[in-house]
DRENBA-617701 format. One record per residue: residue number from 1; x, y, z of N, C-alpha, C in turn; residue in three letters. Coordinates in steps of 0.001 Angstrom, whole numbers, plus 500000, padded with zeros to 6 digits. Layout:
BEGIN
k = NUM | nu = X | nv = Y | nw = Z | cau = X | cav = Y | caw = Z | cu = X | cv = Y | cw = Z | r = ALA
...
This chain:
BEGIN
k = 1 | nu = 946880 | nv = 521416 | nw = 496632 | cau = 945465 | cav = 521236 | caw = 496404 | cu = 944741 | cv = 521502 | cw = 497722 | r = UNK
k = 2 | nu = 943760 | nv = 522300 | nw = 497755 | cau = 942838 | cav = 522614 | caw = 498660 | cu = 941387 | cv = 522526 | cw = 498524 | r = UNK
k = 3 | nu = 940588 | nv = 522209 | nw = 499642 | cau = 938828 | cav = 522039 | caw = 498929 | cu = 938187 | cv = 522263 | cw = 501023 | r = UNK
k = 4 | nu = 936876 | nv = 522660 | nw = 500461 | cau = 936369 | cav = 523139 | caw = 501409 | cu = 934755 | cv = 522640 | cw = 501686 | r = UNK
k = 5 | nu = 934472 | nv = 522130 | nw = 502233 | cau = 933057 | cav = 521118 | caw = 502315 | cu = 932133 | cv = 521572 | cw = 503922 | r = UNK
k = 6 | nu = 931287 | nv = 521849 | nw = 503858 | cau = 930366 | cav = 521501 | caw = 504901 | cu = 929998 | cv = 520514 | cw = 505408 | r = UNK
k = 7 | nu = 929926 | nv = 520281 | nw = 506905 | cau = 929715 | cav = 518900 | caw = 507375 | cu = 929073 | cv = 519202 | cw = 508808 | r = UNK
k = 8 | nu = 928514 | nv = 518323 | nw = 509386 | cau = 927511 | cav = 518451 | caw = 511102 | cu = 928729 | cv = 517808 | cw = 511796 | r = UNK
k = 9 | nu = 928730 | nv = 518084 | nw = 513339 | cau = 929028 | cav = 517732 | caw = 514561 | cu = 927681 | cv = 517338 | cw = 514875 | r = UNK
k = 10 | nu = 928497 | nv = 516338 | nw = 516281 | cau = 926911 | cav = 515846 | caw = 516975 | cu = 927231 | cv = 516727 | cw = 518800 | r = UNK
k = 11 | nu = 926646 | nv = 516910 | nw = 518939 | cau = 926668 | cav = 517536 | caw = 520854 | cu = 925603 | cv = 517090 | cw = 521306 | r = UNK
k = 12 | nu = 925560 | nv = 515685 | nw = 521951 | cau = 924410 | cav = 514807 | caw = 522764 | cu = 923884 | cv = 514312 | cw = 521027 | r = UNK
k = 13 | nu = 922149 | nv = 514931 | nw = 521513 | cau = 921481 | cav = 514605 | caw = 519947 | cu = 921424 | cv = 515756 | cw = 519396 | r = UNK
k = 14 | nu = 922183 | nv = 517122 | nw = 519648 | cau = 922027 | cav = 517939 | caw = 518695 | cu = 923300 | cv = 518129 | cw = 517329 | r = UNK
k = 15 | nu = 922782 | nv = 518613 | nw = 516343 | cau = 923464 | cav = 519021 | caw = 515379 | cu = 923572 | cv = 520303 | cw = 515166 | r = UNK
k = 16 | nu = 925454 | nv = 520869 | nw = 515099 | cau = 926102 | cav = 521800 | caw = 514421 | cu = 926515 | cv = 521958 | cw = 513374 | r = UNK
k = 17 | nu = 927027 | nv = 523283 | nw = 512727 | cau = 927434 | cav = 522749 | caw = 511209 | cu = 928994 | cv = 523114 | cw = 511785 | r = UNK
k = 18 | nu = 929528 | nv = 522387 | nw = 510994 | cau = 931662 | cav = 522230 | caw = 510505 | cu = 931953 | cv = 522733 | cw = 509484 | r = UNK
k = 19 | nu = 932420 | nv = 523775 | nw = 509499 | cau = 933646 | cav = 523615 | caw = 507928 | cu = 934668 | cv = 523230 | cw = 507750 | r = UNK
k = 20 | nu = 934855 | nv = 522307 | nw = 507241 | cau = 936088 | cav = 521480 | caw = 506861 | cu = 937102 | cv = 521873 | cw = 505733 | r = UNK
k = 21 | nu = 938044 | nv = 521847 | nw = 506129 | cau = 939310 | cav = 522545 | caw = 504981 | cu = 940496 | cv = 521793 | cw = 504969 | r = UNK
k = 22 | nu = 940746 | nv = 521073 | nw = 503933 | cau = 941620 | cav = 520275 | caw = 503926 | cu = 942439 | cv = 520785 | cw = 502608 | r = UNK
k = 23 | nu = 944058 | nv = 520503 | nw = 503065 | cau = 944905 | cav = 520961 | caw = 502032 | cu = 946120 | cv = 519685 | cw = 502205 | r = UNK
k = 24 | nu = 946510 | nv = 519553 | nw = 501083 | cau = 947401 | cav = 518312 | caw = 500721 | cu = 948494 | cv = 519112 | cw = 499790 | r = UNK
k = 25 | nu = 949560 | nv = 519075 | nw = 500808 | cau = 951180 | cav = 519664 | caw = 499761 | cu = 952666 | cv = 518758 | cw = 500308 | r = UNK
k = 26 | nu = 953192 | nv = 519056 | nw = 499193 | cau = 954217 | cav = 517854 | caw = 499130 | cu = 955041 | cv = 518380 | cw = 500945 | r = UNK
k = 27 | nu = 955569 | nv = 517427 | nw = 501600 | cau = 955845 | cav = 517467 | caw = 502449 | cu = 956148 | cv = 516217 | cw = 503356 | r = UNK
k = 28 | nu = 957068 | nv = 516558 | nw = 504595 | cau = 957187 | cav = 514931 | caw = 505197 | cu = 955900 | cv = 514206 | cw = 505024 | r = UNK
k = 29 | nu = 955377 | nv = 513000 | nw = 504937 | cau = 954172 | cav = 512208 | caw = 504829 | cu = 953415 | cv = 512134 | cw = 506079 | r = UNK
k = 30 | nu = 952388 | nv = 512802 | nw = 506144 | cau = 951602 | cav = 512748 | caw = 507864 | cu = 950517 | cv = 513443 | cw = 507564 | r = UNK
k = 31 | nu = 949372 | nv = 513085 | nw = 508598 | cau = 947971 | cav = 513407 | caw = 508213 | cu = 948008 | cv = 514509 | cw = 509815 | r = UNK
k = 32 | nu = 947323 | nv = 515858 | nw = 509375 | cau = 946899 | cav = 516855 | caw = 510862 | cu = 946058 | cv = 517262 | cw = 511161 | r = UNK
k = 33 | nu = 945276 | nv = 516789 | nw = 512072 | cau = 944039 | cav = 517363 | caw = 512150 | cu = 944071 | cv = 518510 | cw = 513361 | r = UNK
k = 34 | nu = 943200 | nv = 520214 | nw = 512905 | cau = 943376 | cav = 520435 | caw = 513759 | cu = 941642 | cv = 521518 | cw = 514242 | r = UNK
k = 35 | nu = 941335 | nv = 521943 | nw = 515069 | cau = 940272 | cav = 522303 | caw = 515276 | cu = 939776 | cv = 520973 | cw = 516531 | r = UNK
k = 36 | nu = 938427 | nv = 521657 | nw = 516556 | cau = 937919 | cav = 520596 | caw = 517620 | cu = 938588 | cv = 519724 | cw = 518249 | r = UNK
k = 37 | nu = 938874 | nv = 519969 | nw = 519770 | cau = 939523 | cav = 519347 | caw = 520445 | cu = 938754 | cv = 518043 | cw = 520875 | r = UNK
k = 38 | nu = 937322 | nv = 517553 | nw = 520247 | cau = 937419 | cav = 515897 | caw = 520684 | cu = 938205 | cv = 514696 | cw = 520379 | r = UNK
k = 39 | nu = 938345 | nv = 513712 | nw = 521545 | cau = 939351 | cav = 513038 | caw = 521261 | cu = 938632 | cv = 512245 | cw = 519715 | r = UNK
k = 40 | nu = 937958 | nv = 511904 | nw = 519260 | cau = 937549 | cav = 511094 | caw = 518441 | cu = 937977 | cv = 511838 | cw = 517174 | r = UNK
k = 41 | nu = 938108 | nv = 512958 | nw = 517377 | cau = 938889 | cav = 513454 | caw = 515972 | cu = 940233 | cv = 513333 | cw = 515709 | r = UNK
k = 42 | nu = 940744 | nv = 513699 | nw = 517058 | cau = 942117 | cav = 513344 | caw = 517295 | cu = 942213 | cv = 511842 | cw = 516899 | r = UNK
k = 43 | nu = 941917 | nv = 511209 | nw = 516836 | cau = 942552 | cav = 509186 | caw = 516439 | cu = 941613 | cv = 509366 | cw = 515485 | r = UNK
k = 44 | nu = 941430 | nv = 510579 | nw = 514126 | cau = 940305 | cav = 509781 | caw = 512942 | cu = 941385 | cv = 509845 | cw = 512119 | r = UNK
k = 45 | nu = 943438 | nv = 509835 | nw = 512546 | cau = 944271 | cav = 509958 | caw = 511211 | cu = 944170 | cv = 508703 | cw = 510390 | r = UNK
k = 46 | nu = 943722 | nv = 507447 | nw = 511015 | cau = 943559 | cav = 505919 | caw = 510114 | cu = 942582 | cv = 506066 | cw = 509496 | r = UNK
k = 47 | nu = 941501 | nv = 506360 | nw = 509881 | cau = 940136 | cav = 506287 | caw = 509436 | cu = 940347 | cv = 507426 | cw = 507836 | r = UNK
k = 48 | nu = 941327 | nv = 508057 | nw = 507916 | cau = 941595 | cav = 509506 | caw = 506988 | cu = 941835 | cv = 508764 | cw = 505942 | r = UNK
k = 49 | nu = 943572 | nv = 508262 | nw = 506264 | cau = 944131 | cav = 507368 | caw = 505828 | cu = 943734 | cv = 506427 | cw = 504850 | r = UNK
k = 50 | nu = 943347 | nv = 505464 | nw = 505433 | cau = 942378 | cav = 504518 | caw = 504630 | cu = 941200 | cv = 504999 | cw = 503588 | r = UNK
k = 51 | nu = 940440 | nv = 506005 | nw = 504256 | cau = 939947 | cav = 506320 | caw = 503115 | cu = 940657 | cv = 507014 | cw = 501955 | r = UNK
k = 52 | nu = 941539 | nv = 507783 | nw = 502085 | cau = 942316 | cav = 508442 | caw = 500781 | cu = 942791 | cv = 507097 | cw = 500174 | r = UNK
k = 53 | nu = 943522 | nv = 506003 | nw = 500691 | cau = 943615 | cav = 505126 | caw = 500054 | cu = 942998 | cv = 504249 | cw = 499188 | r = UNK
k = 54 | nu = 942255 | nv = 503840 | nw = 499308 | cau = 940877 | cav = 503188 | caw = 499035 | cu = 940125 | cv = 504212 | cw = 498108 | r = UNK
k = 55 | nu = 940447 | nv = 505535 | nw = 497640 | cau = 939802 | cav = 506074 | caw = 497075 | cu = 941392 | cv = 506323 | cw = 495750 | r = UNK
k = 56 | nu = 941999 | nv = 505727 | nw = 496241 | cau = 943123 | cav = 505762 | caw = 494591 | cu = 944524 | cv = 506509 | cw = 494837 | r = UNK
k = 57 | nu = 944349 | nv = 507432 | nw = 496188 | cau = 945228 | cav = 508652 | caw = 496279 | cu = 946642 | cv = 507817 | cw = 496890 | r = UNK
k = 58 | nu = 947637 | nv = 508232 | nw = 496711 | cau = 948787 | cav = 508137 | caw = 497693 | cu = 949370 | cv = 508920 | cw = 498440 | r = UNK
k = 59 | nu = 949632 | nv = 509055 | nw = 499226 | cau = 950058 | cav = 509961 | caw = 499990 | cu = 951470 | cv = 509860 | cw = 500390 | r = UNK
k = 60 | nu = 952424 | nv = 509249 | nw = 499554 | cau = 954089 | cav = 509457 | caw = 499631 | cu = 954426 | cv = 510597 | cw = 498792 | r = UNK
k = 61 | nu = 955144 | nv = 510696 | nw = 500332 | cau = 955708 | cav = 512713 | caw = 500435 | cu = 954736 | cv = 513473 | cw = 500675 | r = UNK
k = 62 | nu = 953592 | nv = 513003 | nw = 500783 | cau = 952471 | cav = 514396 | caw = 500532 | cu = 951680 | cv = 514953 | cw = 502506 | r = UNK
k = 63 | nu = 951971 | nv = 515862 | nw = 502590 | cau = 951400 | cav = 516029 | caw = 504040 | cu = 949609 | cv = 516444 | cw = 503704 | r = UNK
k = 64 | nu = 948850 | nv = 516372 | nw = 504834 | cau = 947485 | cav = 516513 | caw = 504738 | cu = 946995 | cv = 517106 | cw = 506035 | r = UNK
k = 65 | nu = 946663 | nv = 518193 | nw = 505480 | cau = 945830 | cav = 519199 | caw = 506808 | cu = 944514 | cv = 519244 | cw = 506628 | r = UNK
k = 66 | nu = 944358 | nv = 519060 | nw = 507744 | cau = 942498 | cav = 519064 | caw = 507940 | cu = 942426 | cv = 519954 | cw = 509141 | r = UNK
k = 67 | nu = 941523 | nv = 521061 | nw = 508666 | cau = 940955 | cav = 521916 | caw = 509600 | cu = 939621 | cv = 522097 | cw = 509894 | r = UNK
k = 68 | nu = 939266 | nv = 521500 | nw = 511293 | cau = 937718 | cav = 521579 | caw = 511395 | cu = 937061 | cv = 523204 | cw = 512391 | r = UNK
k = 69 | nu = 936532 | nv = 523958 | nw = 511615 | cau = 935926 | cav = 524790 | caw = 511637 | cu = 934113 | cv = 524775 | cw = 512665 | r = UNK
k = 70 | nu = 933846 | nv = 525540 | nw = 513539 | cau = 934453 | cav = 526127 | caw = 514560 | cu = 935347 | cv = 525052 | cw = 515418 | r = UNK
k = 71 | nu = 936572 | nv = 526213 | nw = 515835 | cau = 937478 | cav = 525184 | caw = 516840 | cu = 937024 | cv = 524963 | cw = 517992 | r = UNK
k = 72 | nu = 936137 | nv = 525595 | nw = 518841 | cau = 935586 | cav = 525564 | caw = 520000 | cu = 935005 | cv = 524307 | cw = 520561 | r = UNK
């Protein structure tokens, strides 16, 4: 399963746009985020986490890629 959403970055007080692409296939169990090298994205795998949970999903066996668009 794959899905593709628009979303803002913040830089100071300005706003960019993100494309976000996330794909979920059976695989060791682990969340990846990759794009944008801020650290705050890097430590959002709980924040991921929890929400897929909390929204019904499980994620045993299932790996989860998140790609945030531009990587720069």
């Amino acid at each position: 399963m794959s899905a593709k959403i628009t979303s803002i970055g913040l830089k100071g007080l300005e706003g960019y746009r993100v494309q976000v692409e996330v794909q979920v296939k059976e695989g060791i169990e682990s969340i990846v985020n990759v794009g944008l090298p801020d650290a705050s994205v890097k430590e959002s795998k709980e924040r991921v986490s929890a929400s897929l949970h909390s929204m019904g999903f499980l994620l045993v066996d299932m790996k989860v890629i998140i790609n945030l668009l531009p990587a720069e």
